[in-house]
Every structure is written in structure tokens, then in C-alpha cells.
C-alpha positions as a Python dict, from the first residue, in 0.01 Angstrom:
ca = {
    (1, 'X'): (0, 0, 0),
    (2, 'X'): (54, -304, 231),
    (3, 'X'): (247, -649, 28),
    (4, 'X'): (258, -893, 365),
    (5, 'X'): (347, -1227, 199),
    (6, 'X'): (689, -1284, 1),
    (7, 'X'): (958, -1538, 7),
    (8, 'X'): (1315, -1489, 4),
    (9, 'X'): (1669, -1711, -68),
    (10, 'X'): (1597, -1828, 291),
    (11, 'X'): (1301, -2039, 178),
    (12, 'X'): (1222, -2096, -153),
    (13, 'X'): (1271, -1690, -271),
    (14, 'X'): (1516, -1616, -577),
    (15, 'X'): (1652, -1258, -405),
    (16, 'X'): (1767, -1125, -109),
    (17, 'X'): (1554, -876, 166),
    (18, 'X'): (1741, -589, 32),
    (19, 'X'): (1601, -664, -379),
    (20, 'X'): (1264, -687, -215),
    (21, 'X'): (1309, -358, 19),
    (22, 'X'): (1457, -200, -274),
    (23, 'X'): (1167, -268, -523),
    (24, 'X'): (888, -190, -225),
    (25, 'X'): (1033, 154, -238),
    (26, 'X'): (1022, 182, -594),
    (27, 'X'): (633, 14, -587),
    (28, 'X'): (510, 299, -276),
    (29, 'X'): (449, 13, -66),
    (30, 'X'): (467, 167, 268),
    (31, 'X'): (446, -157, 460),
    (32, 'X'): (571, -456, 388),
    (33, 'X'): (619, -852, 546),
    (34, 'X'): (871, -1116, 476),
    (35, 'X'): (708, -1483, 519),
    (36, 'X'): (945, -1711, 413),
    (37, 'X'): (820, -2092, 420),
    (38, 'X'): (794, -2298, 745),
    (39, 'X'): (699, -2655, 672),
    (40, 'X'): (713, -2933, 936),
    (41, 'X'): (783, -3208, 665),
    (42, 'X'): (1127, -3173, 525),
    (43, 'X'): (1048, -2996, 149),
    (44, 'X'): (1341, -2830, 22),
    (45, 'X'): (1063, -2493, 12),
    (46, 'X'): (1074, -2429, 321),
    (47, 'X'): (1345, -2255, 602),
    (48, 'X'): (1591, -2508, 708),
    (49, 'X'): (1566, -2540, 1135),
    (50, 'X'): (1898, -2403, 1194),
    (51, 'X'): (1811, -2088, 1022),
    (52, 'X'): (1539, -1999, 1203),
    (53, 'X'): (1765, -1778, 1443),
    (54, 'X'): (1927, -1651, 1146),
    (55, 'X'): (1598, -1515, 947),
    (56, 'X'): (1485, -1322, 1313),
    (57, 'X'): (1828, -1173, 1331),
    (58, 'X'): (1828, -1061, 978),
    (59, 'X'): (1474, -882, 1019),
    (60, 'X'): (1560, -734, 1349),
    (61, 'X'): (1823, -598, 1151),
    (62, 'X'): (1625, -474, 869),
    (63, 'X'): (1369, -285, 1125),
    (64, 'X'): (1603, -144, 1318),
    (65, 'X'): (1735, 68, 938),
    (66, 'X'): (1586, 365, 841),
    (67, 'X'): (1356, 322, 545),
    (68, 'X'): (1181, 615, 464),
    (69, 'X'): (827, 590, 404),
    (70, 'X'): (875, 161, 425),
    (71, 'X'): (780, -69, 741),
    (72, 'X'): (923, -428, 807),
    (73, 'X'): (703, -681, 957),
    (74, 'X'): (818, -965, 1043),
    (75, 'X'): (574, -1276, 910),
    (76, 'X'): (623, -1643, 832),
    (77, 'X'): (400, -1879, 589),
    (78, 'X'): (352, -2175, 780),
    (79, 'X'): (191, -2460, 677),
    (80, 'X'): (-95, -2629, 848),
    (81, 'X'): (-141, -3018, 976),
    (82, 'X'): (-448, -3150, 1141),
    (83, 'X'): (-367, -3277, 1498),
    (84, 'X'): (-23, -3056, 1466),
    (85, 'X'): (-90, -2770, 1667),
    (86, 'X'): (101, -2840, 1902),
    (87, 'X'): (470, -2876, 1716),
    (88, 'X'): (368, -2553, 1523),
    (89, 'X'): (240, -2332, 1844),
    (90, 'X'): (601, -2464, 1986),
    (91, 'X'): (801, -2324, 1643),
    (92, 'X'): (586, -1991, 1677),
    (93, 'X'): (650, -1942, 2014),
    (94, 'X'): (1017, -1882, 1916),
    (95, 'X'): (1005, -1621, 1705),
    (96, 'X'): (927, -1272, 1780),
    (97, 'X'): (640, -1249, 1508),
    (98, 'X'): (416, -961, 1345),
    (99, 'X'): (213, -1221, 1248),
    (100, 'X'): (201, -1590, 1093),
    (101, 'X'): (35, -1648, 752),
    (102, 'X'): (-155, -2012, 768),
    (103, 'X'): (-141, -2196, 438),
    (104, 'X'): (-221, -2544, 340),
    (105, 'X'): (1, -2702, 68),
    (106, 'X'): (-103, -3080, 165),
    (107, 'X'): (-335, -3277, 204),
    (108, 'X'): (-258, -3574, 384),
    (109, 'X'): (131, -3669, 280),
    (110, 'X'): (29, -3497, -62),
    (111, 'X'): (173, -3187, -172),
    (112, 'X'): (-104, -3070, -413),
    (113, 'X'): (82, -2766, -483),
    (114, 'X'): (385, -2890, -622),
    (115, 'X'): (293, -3202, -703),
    (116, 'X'): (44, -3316, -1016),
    (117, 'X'): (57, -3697, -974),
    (118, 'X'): (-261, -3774, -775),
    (119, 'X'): (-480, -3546, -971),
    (120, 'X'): (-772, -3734, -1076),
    (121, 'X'): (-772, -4044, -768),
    (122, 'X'): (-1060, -3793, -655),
    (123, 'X'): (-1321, -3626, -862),
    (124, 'X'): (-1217, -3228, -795),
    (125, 'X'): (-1601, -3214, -558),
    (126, 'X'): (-1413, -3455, -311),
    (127, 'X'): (-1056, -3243, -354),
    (128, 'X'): (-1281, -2946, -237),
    (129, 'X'): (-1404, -3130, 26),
    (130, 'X'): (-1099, -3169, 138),
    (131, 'X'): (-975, -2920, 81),
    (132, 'X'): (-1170, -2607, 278),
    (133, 'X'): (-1193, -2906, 563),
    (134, 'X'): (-864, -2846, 615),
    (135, 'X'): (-857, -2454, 603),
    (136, 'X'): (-1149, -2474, 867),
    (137, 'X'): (-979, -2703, 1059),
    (138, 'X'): (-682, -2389, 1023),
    (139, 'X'): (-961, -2126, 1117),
    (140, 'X'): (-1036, -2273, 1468),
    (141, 'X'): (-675, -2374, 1581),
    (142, 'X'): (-568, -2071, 1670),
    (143, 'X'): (-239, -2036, 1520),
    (144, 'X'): (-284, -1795, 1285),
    (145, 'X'): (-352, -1422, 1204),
    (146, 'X'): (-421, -1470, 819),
    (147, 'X'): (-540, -1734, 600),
    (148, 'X'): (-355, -1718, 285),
    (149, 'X'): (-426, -1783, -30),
    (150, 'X'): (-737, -1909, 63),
    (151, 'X'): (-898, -2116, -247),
    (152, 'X'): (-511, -2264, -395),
    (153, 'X'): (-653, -2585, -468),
    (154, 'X'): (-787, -2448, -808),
    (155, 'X'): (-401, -2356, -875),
    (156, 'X'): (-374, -2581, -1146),
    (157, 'X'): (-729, -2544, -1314),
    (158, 'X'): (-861, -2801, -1064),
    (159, 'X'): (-1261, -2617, -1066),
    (160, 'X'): (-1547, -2808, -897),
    (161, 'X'): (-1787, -3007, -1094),
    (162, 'X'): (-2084, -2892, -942),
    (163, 'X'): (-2186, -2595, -688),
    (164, 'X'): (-1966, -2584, -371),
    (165, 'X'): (-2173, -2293, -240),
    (166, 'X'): (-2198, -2452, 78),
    (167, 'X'): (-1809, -2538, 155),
    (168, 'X'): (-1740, -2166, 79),
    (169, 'X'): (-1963, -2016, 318),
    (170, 'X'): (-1934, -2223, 595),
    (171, 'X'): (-1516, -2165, 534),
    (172, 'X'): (-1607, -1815, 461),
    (173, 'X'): (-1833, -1816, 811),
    (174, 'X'): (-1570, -2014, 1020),
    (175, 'X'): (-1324, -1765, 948),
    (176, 'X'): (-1518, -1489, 1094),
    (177, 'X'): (-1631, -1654, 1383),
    (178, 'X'): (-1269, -1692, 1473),
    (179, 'X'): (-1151, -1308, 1450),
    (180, 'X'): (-894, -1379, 1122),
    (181, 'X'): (-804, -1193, 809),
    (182, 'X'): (-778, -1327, 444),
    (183, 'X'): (-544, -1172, 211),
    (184, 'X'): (-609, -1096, -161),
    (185, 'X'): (-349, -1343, -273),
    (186, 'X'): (-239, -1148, -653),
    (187, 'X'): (1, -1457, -701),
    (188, 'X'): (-310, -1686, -862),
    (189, 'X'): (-322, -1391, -1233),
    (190, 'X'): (16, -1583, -1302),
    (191, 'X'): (-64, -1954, -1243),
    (192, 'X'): (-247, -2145, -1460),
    (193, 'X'): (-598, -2049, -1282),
    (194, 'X'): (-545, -1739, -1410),
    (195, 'X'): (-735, -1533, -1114),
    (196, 'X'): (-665, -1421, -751),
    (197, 'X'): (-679, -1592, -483),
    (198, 'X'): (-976, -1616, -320),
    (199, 'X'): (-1167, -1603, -655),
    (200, 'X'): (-1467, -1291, -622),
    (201, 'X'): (-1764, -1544, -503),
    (202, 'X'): (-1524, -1598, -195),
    (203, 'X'): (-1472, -1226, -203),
    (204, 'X'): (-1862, -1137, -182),
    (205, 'X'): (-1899, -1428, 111),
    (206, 'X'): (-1573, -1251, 287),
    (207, 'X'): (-1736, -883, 274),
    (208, 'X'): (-2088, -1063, 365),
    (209, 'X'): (-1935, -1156, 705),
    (210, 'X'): (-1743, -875, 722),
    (211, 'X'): (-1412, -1018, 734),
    (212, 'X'): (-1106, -819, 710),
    (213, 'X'): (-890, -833, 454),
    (214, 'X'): (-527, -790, 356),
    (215, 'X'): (-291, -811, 19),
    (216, 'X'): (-3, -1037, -22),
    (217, 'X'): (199, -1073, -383),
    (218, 'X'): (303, -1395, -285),
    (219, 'X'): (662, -1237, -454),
    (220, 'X'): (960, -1487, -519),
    (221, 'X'): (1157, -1253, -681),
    (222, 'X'): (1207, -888, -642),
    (223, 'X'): (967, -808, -983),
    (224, 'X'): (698, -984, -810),
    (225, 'X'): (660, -751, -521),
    (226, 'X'): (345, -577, -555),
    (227, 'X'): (224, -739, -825),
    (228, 'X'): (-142, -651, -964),
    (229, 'X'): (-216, -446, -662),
    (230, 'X'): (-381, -207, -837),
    (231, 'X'): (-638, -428, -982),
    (232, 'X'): (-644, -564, -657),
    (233, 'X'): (-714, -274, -514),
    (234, 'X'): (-999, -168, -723),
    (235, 'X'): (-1160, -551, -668),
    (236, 'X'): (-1157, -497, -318),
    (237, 'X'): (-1340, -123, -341),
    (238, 'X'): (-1598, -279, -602),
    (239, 'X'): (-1689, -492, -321),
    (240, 'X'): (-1750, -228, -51),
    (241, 'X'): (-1417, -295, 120),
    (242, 'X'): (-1228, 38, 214),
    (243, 'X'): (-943, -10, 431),
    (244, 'X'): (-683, -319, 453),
    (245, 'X'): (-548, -477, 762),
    (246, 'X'): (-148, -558, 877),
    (247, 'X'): (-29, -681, 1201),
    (248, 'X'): (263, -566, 1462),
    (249, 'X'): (315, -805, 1702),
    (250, 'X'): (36, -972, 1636),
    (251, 'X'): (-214, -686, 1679),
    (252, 'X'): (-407, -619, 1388),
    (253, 'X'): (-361, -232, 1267),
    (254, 'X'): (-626, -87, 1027),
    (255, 'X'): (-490, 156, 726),
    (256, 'X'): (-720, 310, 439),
    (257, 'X'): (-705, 218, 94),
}
């Protein structure tokens, strides 16, 4: 059992590490990632600058702690900006990283995610568009190790009007071409989409191109850790995937599921 994406009072996270640890154990997850929020606009979801230091000495801490069966990894979420590689490569580079989760919570100055009041200036085929442009654009930079929750513009029942077929595989293909994984984001059963994220179409492009694949609860609290894996689990097996993928120090590692 592998949970690599969850948030903690350091970003925008209810609980501490220790709540999380603590409910990991309880859940059998034997390894498990903290990614709290890196943003470079200034939201109030994301890690403050000056306590950057402070979340790598806090997981150094946390590895170095006997844990029984449990593994730390130490991950961030951090969002991605077109023609921003730069500043972000320069805010990686100073962390000592098991891997960085690239998400995309904007587009343009718009914050989609949190955000409701531009629904409808575009018909939801253009949002698309836009959309998976964006996470391409996020496939080919570089930065990343994972693409996370790879389909969130339909967080808020936003579905296409017509067949985006084509913006899913050629996502689906750029991915693959540049060596990435794509977690099984169990977060999207509790918004009002009301399915994972990447929906199963994505999932059968994914296994088509035989890209790897991960789990992340997305968990903001310490009951969210590990949330629907099972189902999640048995999704992934249904479509001929048999072993999940984490990251130490930014080298993938292979376990069995």
C-alpha cells in the first residue's frame, strides 16, 4: 500500500505528520509521502517561503524515526506555470526531494479549483482545451516525477460537450514519451464529480501506453489517508495494471500490488 500525496497544517492540511503517520499505520500503508502545496502565486494553500527549511527539517526528522513496517518520502505538490520553469527548477533544487508531484490549479491568473466565478466565459470543450494544454506543457518541462490528479478540471461537474478523445490521448501519449507516472488520485469519489481522478477512459489510454502508475489520497486530514484504496486497487488490476510505482530520491522504485 503506497498513499504519496497528502497535505498537512504546513499547507493547506487540517493535522499534523504524526495524525497522518499514525493513521498510515493503522491503514497498512507501508509507504507513504507528504506533499504539502508549493504555489508561486501567493494563495493562502500553499507553504509560506520561510517554511520551506522548516517542512525539510521536519521530514528529515520523521525518516530518521523508526516506523515499523511505514516509509517517509519526502514529496511536494507544486503547481505548474507555462514559461515558469525556471523559478520552480530553482525552488526544487533546494529541497532534498523523493519526488515532486506536478499539478495545475490555474489557468492563466484563474484558480479553477477554488474558484467558481469564470465558469461558463468558455464552453467546458475550450476549458478542456485548455486545460490538458497545460498538463502537456507539464509533461515535457521536466520538473516533475508525477502528474497528479490528472483530469481535475471536471472537479466541479465541468464534463465536455462533445468527444475529447483526441486531447486525452495525445496528454495520455505525451506523458509516456516523457518517462512520468500518473497517480490514481481517490480524492475526486468525494468532490462533486463523484469519480477518481483520472476518470477510467484516461485509465485504459494510461495502460495502452504503458504508463506507470501510482496512488495518492490527496488526504487533508488524518481520516483521509488512504481513502478508497481498495477500490482503487481493484480499478487498477481490472485494467491489467499489477504493480504501483514510488520514488526515493527521485528514482522510481517498483512494488507489487
Amino acid at each position: 500500500m503506497i498513499d504519496l500525496h497528502m497535505h498537512t497544517v504546513l499547507s493547506d492540511g487540517k493535522d499534523n505528520h504524526e495524525s497522518h503517520i499514525k493513521m498510515a499505520l493503522q491503514k497498512g500503508i507501508e509507504i507513504m509521502g507528504f506533499t504539502d502545496h508549493i504555489c508561486l502565486k501567493p494563495v493562502n494553500w500553499a507553504i509560506r517561503q520561510e517554511d520551506l527549511a522548516v517542512m525539510a527539517e521536519k521530514i528529515q526528522d520523521l525518516k530518521d524515526q523508526n516506523w515499523g513496517p511505514l516509509e517517509i518520502r519526502f514529496g511536494v505538490e507544486m503547481d505548474y506555470f507555462p514559461h515558469k520553469e525556471k523559478e520552480i527548477a530553482q525552488i526544487i533544487s533546494q529541497l532534498p526531494l523523493d519526488y515532486v508531484i506536478g499539478s495545475i490549479h490555474f489557468i492563466d491568473d484563474w484558480n479553477y479549483d477554488t474558484d467558481k466565478s469564470l465558469y461558463g466565459k468558455w464552453t467546458n470543450d475550450e476549458l478542456y482545451e485548455m486545460y490538458f494544454d497545460i498538463v502537456q506543457q507539464a509533461a515535457k518541462s521536466g520538473l516533475f516525477d508525477i502528474i497528479g490528479h490528472m483530469d481535475l478540471i471536471k472537479k466541479f461537474r465541468i464534463w465536455p460537450e462533445h468527444s475529447v478523445d483526441h486531447l486525452y490521448e495525445r496528454t495520455v501519449k505525451t506523458i509516456a514519451e516523457n518517462n512520468l507516472v500518473v497517480e490514481l488520485n481517490t480524492s475526486g469519489v468525494d468532490r462533486p464529480c463523484g469519480e477518481f481522478f483520472p476518470n477510467e477512459q484516461i485509465i485504459g489510454l494510461l495502460r495502452k501506453y504503458e504508463v506507470p502508475m501510482t496512488l495518492g489520497s490527496d488526504a487533508h486530514n488524518q481520516n483521509q489517508v488512504g481513502r478508497h484504496f481498495h477500490e482503487a486497487i481493484e480499478l487498477l488490476k481490472s485494467y491489467g495494471y499489477n504493480e504501483l510505482y514510488a520514488f526515493k530520491k527521485r528514482k522510481k522504485e517498483r512494488y507489487r500490488i
